[in-house]
C-alpha positions as CSV (number, residue, x, y, z in Angstrom):
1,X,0.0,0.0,0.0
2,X,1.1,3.5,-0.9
3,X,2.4,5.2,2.3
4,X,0.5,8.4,1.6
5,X,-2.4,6.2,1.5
6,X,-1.6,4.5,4.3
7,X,-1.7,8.1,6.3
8,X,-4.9,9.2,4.6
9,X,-6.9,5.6,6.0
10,X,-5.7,6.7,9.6
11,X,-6.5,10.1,9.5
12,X,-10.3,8.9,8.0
13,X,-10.2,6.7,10.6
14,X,-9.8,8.7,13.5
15,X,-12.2,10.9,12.0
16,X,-14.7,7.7,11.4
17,X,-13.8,7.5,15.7
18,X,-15.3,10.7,16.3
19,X,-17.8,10.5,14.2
20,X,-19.4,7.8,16.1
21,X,-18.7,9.1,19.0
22,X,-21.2,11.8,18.0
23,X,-23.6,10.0,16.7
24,X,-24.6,8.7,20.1
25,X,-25.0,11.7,21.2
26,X,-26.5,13.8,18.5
27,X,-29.4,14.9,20.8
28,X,-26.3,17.2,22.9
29,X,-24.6,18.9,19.9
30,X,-24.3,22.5,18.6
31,X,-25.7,22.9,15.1
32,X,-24.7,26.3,13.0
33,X,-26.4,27.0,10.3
34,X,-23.7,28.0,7.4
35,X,-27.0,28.4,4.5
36,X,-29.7,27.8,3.4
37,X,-30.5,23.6,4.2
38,X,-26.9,23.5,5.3
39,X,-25.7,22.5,8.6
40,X,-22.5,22.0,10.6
41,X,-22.0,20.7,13.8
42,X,-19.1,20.5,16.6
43,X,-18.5,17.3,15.4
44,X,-18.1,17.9,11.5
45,X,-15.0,20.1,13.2
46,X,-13.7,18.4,15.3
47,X,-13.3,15.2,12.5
48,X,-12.0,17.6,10.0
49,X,-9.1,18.9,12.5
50,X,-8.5,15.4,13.9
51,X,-7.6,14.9,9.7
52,X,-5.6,17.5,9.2
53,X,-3.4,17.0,12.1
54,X,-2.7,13.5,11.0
55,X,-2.1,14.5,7.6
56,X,-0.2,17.3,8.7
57,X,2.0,15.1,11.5
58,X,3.0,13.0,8.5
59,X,3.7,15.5,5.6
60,X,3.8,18.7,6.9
61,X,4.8,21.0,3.7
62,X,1.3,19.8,2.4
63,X,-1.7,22.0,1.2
64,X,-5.4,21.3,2.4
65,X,-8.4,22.0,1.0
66,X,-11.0,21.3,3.7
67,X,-14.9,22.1,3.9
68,X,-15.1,23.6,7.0
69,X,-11.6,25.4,7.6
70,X,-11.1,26.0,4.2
71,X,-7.2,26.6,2.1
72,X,-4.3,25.4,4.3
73,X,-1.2,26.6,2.7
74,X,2.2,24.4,2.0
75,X,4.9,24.3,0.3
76,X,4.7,21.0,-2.0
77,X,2.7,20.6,-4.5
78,X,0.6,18.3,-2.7
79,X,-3.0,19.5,-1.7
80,X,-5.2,17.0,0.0
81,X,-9.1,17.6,-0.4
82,X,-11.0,16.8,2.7
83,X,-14.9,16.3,3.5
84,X,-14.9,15.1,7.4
85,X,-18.7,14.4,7.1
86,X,-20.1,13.9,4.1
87,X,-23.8,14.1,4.7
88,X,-24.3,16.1,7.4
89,X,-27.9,16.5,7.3
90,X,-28.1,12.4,7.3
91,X,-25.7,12.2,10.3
92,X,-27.9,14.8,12.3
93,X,-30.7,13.0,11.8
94,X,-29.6,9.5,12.9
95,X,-30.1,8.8,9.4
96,X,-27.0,6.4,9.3
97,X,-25.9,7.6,5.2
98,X,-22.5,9.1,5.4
99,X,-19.2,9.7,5.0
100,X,-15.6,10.6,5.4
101,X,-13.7,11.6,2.0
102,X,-10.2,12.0,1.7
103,X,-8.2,13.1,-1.8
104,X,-4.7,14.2,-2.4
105,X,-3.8,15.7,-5.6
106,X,-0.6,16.6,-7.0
107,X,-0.4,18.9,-9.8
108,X,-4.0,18.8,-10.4
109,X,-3.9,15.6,-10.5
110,X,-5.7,13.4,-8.2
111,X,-3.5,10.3,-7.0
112,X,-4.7,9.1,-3.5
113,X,-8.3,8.4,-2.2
114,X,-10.3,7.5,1.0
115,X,-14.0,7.0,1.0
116,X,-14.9,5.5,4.7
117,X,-18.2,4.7,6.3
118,X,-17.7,4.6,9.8
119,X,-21.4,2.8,10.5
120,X,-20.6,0.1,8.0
121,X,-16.8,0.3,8.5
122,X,-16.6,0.1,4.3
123,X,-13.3,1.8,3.7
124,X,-13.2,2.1,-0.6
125,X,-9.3,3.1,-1.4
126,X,-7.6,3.6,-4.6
127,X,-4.5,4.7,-5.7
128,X,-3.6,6.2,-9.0
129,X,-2.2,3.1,-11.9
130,X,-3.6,1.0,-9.1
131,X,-6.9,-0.1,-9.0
132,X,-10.1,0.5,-6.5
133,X,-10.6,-1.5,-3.6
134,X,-13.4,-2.0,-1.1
135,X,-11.6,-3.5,2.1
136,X,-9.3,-4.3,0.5
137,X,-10.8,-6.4,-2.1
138,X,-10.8,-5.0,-5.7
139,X,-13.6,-3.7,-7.2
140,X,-15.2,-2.6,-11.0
141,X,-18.3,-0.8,-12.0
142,X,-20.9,-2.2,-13.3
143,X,-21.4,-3.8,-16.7
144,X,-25.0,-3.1,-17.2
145,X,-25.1,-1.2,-21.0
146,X,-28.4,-0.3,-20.9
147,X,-30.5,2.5,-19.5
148,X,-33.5,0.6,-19.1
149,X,-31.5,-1.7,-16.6
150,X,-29.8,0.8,-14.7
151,X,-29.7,2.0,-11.5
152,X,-28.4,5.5,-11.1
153,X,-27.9,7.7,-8.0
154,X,-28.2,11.7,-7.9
155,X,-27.9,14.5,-5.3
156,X,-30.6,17.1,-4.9
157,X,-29.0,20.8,-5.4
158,X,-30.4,21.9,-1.9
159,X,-28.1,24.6,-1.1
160,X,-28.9,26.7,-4.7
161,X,-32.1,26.8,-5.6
162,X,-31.6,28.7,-9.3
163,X,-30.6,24.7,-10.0
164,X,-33.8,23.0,-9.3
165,X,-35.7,23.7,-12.6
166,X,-33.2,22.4,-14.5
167,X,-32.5,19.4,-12.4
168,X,-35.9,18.2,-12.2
169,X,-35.8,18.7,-15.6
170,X,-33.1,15.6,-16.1
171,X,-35.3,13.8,-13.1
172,X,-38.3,14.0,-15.1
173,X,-36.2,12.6,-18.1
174,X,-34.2,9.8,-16.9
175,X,-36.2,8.5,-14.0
176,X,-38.5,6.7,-16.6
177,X,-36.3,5.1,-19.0
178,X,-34.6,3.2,-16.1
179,X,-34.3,0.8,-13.4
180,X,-34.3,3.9,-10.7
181,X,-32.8,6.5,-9.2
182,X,-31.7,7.1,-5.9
183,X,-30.7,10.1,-3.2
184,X,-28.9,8.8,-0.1
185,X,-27.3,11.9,1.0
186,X,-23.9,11.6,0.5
187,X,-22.1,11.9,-3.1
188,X,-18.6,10.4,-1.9
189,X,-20.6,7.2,-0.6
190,X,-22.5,7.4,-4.6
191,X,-19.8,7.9,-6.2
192,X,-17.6,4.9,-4.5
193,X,-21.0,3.1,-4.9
194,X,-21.0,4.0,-8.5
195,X,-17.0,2.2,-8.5
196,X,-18.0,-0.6,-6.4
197,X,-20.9,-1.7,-9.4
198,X,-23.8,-0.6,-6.6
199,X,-25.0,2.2,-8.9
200,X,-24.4,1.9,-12.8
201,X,-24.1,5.8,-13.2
202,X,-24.5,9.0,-11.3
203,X,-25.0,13.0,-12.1
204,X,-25.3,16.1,-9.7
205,X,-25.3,19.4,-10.2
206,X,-23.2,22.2,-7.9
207,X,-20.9,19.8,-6.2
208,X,-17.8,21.3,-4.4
209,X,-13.9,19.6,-5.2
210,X,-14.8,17.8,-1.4
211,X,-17.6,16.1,-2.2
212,X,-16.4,14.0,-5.2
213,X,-12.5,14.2,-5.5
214,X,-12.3,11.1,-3.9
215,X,-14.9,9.8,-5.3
216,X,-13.8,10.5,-8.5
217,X,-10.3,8.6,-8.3
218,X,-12.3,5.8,-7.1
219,X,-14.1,5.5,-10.1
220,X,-11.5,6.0,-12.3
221,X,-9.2,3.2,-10.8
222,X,-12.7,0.9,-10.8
223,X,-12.7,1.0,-15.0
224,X,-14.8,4.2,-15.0
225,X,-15.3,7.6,-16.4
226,X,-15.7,10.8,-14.2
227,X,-17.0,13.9,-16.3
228,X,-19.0,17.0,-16.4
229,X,-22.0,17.1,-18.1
230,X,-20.3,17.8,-21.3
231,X,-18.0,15.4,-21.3
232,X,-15.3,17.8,-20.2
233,X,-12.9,17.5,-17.5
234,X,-13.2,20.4,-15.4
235,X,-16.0,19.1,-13.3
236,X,-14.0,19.9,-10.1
237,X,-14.3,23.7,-10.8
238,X,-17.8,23.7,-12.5
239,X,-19.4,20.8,-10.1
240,X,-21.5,19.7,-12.2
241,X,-20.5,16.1,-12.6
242,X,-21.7,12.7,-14.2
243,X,-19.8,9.6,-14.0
244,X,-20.7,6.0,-14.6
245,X,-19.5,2.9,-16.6
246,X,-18.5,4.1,-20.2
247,X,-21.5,3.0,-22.1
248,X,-23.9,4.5,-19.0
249,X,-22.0,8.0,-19.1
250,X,-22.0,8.5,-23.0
251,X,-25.7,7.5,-22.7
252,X,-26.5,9.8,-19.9
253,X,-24.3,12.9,-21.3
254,X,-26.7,12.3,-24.7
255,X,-29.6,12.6,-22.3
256,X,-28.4,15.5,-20.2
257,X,-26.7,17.6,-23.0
258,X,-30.2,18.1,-24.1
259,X,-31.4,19.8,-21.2
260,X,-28.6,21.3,-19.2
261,X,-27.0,24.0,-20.6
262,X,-23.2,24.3,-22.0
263,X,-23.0,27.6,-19.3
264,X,-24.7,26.7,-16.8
């Protein structure tokens, strides 16, 4: 295993500690509001520090891009791209959906990833030229090469409503012409599901470099494509983003590329 790897698995698992921790006690926490349907609690803090000082410990001249503390400055070319608690609003509500997602990039380029569910204790890894893993048993997405017979996951834009014409717009066109859709509540849990062969494709709109970098390694390593809506590979900055098995994503771009537009 890749020692930067290595570090990133026991920084998400200290935060995974916390985490659960919390969870028992959800009833006692402090919830902020940072907008609208968007929450943070003492928790989501305390899991993203608990990351960044392992990460930190171990490579110090690093750069972190975190949700809640936002640009940590270094002086490698390394930036790692934490989400300590990737479905807040599931976590607060005992709804038992979530996640901690770990990235590193290097030059733009992503080469290290951590997807870990602390309720499940599923820990999806991947390492660039290396493959995807799910506990350390390799995984591929799906083969299913039909709409019809897929099973897709999405994320609703809650935090910008000027997006939710337009997506229910693709919902209203791709939830009949296949096996289902689903919202869970986390996109670095869909998009490792996506990897693992759980969901055949998935496509959200407003994402932030957090929610999906891991996510998006992941799929790559599992024989997958990671896109925005356009094909395009500048999803991190727009995050808008669709990904899937090949013959999934080309069909779902030549769905979406009809209704989504090129600026949005």
């Amino acid at each position: 295993m890749h020692p930067m790897l290595n570090i990133a698995i026991r920084a998400a698992r200290r935060a995974g500690s916390i985490i659960l921790r919390g969870y028992e006690q959800r009833d006692q926490l402090t919830i902020e509001s940072k907008g609208l349907n968007d929450f943070v609690s003492e928790i989501d803090r305390n899991a993203e520090q608990a990351i960044i000082d392992t990460l930190l410990k171990a490579y110090p001249e690093h750069c972190i891009l975190a949700e809640e503390s936002g640009i940590h400055e270094g002086m490698e070319p390394f930036q790692w791209v934490i989400d300590p608690l990737d479905g807040t609003t599931n976590f607060l509500h005992g709804h038992p959906q979530f996640s901690v997602s770990i990235a590193l990039q290097h030059k733009d380029k992503l080469e290290q990833a951590v997807v870990y569910n602390p309720m499940t204790e599923e820990l999806f890894t991947a390492t660039r030229g290396q493959g995807a893993f799910l506990n350390n048993r390799r995984i591929r997405v799906s083969a299913v090469n039909q709409l019809q017979n897929a099973l897709l996951g999405t994320g609703f834009p809650f935090k910008e409503e000027r997006y939710l014409d337009i997506y229910l717009q693709t919902f209203r066109a791709l939830f009949p012409t296949t096996s289902g859709v689903r919202r869970c509540g986390s996109a670095a849990l869909d998009l490792a599901y996506v990897a693992a062969g759980r969901l055949d494709g998935f496509w959200e709109l407003h994402l932030r470099p957090w929610d999906m970098a891991a996510g998006a390694l992941l799929i790559q390593e599992a024989g997958g494509i990671v896109t925005d809506i356009y094909g395009g590979r500048d999803y991190m900055y727009s995050g808008h983003v669709l990904a899937g098995n090949l013959k999934i994503h080309k069909l779902l771009s030549a769905q979406l590329q009809g209704i989504i537009p090129p600026n949005l």
